[in-house]
C-alpha positions in Angstrom: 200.6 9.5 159.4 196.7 9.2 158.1 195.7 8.3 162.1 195.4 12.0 162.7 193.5 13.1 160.0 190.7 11.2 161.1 189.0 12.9 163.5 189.4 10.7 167.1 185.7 11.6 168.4 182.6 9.5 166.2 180.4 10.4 168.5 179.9 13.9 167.4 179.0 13.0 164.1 175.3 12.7 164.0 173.9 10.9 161.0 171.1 12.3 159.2 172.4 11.7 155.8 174.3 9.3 153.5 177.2 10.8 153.6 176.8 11.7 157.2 176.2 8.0 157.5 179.6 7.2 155.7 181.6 9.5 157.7 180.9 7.6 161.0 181.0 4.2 159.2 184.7 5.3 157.7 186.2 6.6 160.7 185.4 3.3 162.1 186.5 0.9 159.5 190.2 3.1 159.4 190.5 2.7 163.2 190.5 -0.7 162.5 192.6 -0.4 160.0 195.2 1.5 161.5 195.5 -0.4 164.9 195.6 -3.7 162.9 199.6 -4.3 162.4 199.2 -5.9 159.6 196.9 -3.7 157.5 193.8 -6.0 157.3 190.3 -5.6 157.1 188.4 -9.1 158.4 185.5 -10.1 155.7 182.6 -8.2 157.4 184.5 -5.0 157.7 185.7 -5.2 153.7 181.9 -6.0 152.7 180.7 -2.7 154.5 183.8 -0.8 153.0 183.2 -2.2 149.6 179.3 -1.0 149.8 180.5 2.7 150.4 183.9 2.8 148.5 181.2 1.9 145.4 178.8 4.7 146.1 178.5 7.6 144.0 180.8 10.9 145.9 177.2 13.5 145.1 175.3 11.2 147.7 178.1 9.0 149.5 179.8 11.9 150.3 183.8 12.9 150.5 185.4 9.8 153.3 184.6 7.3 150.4 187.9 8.6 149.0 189.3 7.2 152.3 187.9 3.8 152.1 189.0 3.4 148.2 192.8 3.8 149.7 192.1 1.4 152.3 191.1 -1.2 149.7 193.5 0.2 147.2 190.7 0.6 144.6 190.5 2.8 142.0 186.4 3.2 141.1 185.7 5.8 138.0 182.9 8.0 139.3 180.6 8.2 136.9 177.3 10.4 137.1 175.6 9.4 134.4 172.5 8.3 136.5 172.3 11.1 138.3 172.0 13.1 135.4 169.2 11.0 134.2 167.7 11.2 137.0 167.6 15.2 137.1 166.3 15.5 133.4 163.0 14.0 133.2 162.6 14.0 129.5 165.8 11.1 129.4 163.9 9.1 132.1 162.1 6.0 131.4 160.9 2.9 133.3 164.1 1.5 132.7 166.1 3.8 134.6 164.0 4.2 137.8 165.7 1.4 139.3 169.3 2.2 138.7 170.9 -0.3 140.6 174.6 -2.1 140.3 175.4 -5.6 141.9 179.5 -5.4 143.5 181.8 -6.8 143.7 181.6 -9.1 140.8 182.9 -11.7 141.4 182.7 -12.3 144.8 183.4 -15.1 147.9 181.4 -13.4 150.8 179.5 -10.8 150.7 177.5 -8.9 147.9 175.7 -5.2 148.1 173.0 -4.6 145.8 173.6 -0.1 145.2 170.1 1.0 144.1 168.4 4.0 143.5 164.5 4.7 144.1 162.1 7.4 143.3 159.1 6.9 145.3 158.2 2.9 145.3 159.1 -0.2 147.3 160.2 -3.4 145.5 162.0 -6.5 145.2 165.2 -8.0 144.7 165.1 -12.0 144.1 168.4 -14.3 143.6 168.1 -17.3 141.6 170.0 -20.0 140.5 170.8 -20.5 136.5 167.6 -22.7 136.6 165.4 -20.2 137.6 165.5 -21.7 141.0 164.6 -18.9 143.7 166.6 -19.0 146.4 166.4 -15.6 148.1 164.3 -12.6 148.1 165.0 -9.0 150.0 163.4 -5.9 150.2 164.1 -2.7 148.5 162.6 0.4 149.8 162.9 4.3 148.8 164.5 5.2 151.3 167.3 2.7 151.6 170.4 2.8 149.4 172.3 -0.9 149.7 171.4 -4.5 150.2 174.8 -6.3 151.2 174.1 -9.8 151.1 176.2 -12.9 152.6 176.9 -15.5 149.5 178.6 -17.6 151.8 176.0 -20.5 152.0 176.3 -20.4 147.7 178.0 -22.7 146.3 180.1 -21.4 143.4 178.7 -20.3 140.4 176.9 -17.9 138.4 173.2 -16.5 139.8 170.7 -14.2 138.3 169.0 -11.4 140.4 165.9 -9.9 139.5 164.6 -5.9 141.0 161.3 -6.4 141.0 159.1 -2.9 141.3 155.0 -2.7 141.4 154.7 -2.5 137.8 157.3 -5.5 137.3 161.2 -6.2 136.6 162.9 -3.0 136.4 166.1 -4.7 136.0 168.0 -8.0 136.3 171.4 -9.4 135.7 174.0 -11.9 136.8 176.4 -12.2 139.2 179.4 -15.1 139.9 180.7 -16.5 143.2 183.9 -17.9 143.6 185.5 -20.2 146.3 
């Protein structure tokens, strides 16, 4: 049975890392898992498992293996950013904010995965309109923005990452109900 190959103790796990991070998140979220009879996660818990079963393994570390079973996801690592981001002669202003919006679509909850160098930024949701309806901090030394979409109604938004010297990226995202 996986309930012994989780290590019982979270308190000797002192986070100074991501993936340090992750480990104590994880153990947590598959306690809860486990002693649940029926093998559910409630929304809150999924939207935090979601945000690291998404993260690359080089920074998120190993346990995110063990939250893509719990969710019975299958996520294609792929490293291409992180290769970009070692070779400076492939970088441009494009790629400094390499960020992904998941899950897509989504009912709850939303995490914004970014990647800065060095500055602080922006991230703005807005209706199809144009219509700003919410605006959160992005800073260097943060990683994810998970965001409650509960209050939207159903549709498609737009997000905007906004950095000092402008938009570094945008896209679209859909909630269902």
């Amino acid at each position: 049975m996986l309930l012994f190959s989780v290590p019982r103790n979270n308190s000797t796990i002192q986070p100074t890392k991501l993936m340090e991070s992750n480990s104590k998140l994880v153990n947590q979220i598959y306690y809860s898992y486990a002693e649940d009879t029926l093998h559910q996660l409630d929304s809150l818990t999924r939207a935090l498992a979601n945000s690291i079963a998404y993260q690359n393994v080089i920074e998120g570390g190993l346990d995110i293996y063990t939250v893509r079973a719990i969710l019975n996801i299958d996520v294609i690592d792929d490293p291409v950013g992180y290769y970009r981001k070692a070779n400076p002669e492939t970088q441009n202003s494009n790629l400094e904010f390499n960020g992904r919006m998941y899950p897509n679509p989504t009912s709850d909850f939303i995490t914004y995965a970014y990647c800065l160098d060095s500055e602080s930024g922006l991230l703005e949701i807005t209706d199809v309109l144009g219509k700003l309806l919410m605006t959160f901090p992005l800073k260097a030394d943060e990683k994810l923005i998970t965001i409650n979409t509960m209050k939207l109604e159903a549709g498609v938004y737009l997000y905007k990452a906004i950095g000092i010297s402008g938009v570094k990226q945008q896209g679209k995202f859909s909630i269902i109900k």
